[in-house]
N, C-alpha and C positions, 0 to 999 in steps of 0.2 A: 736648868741643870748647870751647876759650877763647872770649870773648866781647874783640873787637878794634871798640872804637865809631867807628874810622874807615873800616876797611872794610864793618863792615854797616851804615852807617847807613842811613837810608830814603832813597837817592839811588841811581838806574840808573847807568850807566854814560852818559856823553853826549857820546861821540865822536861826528862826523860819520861816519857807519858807511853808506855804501852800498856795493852791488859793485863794487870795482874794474874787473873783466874787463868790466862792462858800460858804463861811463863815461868812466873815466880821467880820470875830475877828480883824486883825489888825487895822484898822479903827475903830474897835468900841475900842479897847482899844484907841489908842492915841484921843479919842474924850471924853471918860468919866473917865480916868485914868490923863486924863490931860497933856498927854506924849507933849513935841512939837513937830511940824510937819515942812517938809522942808520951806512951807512957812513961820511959823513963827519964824523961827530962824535960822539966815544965816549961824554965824560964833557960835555954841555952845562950850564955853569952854574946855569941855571934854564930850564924849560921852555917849550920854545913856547906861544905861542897858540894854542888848542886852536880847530882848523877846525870851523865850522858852515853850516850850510846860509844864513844868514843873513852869514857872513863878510866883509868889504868889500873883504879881500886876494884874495879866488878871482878871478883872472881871466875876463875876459869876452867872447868872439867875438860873440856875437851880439846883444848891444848896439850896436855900429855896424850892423850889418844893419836892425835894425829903424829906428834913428834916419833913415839913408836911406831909408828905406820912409815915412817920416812926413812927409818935407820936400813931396810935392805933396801934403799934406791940409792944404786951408787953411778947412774945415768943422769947428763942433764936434757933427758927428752920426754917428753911430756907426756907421751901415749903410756911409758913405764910409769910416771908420779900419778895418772891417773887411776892406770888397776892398780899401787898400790891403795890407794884412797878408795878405790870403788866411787869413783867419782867419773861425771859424764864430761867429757871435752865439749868446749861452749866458745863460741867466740864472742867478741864483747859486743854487749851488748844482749844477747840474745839470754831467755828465760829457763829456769831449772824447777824442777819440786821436790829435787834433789839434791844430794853431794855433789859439786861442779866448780870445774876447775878452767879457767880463763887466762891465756896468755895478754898480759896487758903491754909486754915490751922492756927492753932491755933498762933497768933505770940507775944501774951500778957501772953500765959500760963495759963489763965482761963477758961479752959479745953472749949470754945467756938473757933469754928473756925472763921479767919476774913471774907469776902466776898469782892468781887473787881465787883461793879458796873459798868456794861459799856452802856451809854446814847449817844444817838444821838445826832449831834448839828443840831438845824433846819438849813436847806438850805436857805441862804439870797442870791441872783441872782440878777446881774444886770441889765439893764433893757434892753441895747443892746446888752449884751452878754449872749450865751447860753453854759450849764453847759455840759460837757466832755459828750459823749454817755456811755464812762465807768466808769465814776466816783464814787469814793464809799463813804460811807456816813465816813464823819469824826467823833471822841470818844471824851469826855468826861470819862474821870476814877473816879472813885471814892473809897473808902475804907470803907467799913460799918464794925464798931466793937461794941459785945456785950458788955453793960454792968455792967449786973447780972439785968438791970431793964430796961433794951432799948436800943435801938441800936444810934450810931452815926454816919454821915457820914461826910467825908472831901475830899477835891478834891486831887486826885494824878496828872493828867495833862491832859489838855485842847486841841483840836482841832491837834487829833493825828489818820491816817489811819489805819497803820496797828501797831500789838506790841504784844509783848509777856512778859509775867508775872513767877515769880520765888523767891520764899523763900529761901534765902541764909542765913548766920552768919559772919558776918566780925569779930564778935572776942568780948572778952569784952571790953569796958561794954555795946556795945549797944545788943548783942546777937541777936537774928532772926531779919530780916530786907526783906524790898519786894522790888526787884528788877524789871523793868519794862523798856524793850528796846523795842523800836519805829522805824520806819526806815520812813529817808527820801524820800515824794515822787518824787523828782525831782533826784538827786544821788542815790536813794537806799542806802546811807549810814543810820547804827545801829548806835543811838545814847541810851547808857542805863543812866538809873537813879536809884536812892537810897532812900527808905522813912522807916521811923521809926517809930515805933507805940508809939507815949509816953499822957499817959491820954487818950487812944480809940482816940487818934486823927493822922492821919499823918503829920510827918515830913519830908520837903525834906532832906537828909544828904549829898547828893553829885550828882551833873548834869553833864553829861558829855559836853551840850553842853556850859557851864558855862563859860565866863571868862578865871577865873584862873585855868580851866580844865587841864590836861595834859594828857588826851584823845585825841591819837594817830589815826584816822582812817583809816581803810582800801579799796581799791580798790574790791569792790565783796564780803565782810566783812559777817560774821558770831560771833556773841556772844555768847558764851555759860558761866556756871559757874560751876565749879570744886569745889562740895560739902566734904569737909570729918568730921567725927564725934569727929576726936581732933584737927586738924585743922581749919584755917578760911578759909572762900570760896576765890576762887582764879577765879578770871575773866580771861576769855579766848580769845582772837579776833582773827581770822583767814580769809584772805583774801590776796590780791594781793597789792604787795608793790609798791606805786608811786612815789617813787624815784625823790628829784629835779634836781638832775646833767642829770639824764637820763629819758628822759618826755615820758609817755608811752599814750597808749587812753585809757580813763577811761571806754569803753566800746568794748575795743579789747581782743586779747589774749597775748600780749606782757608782760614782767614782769615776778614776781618769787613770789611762793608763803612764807608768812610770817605768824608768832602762834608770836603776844604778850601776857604776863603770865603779870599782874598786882595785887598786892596787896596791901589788905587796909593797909592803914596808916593812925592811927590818924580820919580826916572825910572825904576819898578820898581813891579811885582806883588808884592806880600809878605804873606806870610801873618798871617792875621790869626786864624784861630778851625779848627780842626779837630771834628766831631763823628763820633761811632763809634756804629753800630747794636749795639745788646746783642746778643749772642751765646754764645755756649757757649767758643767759640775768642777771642772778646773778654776773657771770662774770666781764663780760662788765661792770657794774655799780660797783663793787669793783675794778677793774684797772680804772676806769677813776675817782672815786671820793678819791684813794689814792693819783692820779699824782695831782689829784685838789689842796691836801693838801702836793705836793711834798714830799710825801713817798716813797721815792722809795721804801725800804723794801719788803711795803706792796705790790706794784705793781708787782715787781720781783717774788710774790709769788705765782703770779693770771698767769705767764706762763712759757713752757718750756722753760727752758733759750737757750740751745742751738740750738732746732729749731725756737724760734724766735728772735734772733740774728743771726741764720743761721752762727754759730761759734762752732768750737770746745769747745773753755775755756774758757765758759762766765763766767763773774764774774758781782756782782752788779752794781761797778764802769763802766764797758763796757756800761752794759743796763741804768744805769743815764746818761753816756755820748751819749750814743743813743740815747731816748727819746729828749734831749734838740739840738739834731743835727737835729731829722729828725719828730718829734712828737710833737712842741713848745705848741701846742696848747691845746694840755690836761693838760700842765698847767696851763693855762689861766683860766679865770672865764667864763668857754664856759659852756653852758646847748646842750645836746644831744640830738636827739630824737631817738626812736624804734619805727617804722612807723610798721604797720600792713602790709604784705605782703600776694598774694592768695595764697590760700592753695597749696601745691606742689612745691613752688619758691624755685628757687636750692641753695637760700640763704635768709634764712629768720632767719637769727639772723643779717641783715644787721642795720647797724646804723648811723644818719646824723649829721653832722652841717651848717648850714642855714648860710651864711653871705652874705653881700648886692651882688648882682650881682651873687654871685655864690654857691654851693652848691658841702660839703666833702661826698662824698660818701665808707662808711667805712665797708669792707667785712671780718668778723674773721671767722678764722678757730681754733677749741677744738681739746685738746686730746679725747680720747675715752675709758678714764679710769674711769669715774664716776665723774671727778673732775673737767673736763667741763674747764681745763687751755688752754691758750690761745699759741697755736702752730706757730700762723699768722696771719698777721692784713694787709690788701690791702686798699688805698687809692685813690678813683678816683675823679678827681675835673670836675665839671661841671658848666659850664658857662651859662648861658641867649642864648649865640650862639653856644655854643660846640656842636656837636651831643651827643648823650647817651653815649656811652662809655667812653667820657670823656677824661682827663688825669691821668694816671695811677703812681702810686708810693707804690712800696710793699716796706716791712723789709728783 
């Protein structure tokens, strides 16, 4: 398999993806947003604006509902904005299946704290299909802030499962800011987002699933944010790296775990430093995506040179002249895979390449020193006829 670095790169997919049959947001946006739809437009010049849950085009019904619900609260105490709302008091963090209403903290400095409203979308259902046995109700967010004579609310994002909310500071001049990451239900991928409080009203500042994002995400990902009192928050993402040269399953245990460190710049989380736990499968993926870009160097560095040349006096020269004698292939534009093996397999850092008719089956052997270098690498080719064992070719 060819190696295509725009389709595999380390980026999920990040369409706005919930169930249609259970919402009908998407359809109700391209029907009264005016978006065009596949039928009506074959060849579109350049592509829409890719819908996210944080969109400021998705229509909103329930936005005027609440805003009249707010006009007889002329308190800024919470117990009053909740029975106007018929909403449950929650502290953060903690879950609803209801209207509920979350003090998150003062983010304007007018000694009122803001409140993060979370609304039900009604269930819209198809009419021959039935709605998941576990499916949970999807959110509307909202941000209600005092102020000094009534509260306001504005939408933070629309037709969102699950999410968690967080008061960060990226720095002047926007200073406090509310952070709000979501996770897809089909990936489980953490997508976070950025809103600004300017006039009691939210703004979005920065979407990860945006465009011109450079939101990296992860394989089994975790979000957090690194608060400090003179510094700016530092976004955190920890999760399992999916590597294009080496194609892992997004729902195995193959892989190596990865801490991206991003910070703001300007109106954006951007990456700033990636660190990778040593591994056996770290390995593997640093020697085959150095030979990818004919490093030797780099390659030379990822094993023992003398037991895997199986040489007294290796030298770099030796192992580049190896590699192009007996290895042609990991310079090529090949994509790998790390197939999941059962537990106990007397080799389960084994690694493939798939070509027409036949299939490389690739057995490494580590040192034992913590640095997981590569001692030996066995190569068995297997044919559509070969029996299992194949043909065999070590280093």
């Amino acid at each position: 398999m060819k190696f295509n670095p725009q389709k595999h790169h380390l980026i999920a997919s990040r369409h706005f993806r919930q169930t249609v049959f259970r919402t009908g947001v998407l359809a109700a946006v391209a029907i009264i947003s005016g978006l065009p739809t596949m039928a009506q437009q074959e060849e579109p010049p350049e592509p829409p604006q890719r819908l996210t849950p944080a969109s400021p085009s998705i229509p909103d019904t329930l936005l005027p509902q609440i805003t009249a619900a707010l006009q007889g609260v002329n308190t800024p105490e919470v117990a009053a904005l909740a029975k106007a709302l018929h909403a449950e008091e929650l502290q953060l963090g903690a879950a609803s299946n209801g209207n509920a209403l979350t003090p998150i903290g003062d983010l304007d400095g007018n000694g009122t704290p803001e409140a993060l409203l979370q609304w039900p979308l009604p269930i819209v259902e198809a009419q021959d299909v039935a709605p998941a046995p576990d499916s949970r109700p999807l959110w509307s967010l909202y941000l209600l802030s005092w102020t000094g004579a009534q509260w306001k609310a504005s939408r933070l994002l629309t037709g969102v499962e699950e999410f968690k909310s967080e008061v960060i500071n990226p720095g002047p001049p926007i200073g406090h800011a509310l952070a709000i990451v979501t996770r897809d239900p089909e990936t489980q991928t953490p997508y976070p987002a950025v809103f600004q409080l300017k006039d009691h009203r939210a703004v979005l500042l920065w979407d990860a699933q945006a465009d011109d994002s450079r939101y990296q995400p992860l394989l089994e990902a975790s979000v957090s944010f690194l608060n400090h009192k003179s510094a700016p928050t530092v976004m955190l993402v920890t999760g399992r790296a999916d590597p294009g040269l080496l194609r892992v399953d997004r729902n195995g245990q193959r892989g190596f775990t990865a801490r991206a460190f991003y910070r703001w710049q300007g109106t954006a989380f951007v990456p700033e430093r990636t660190d990778y736990s040593p591994s056996p499968d770290y390995t593997i993926y640093r020697f085959i995506s150095a030979l990818h870009l004919h490093d030797y160097a780099a390659a030379y560095a990822q094993v023992v040179p003398a037991k895997f040349l199986k040489m007294d006096s290796p030298t770099p020269d030796k192992f580049r002249q190896f590699i192009q004698d007996h290895w042609p292939e990991f310079l090529q534009n090949e994509i790998f895979v790390a197939p999941e093996v059962p537990p106990g397999s007397p080799d389960e850092h084994q690694f493939v390449l798939s070509e027409p008719g036949k299939h490389y089956v690739y057995h490494p052997v580590f040192s034992h020193d913590g640095k997981f270098r590569l001692t030996g690498l066995t190569r068995l080719t297997r044919t559509l006829e070969s029996p299992p064992e194949g043909n065999q070719n070590t280093n």
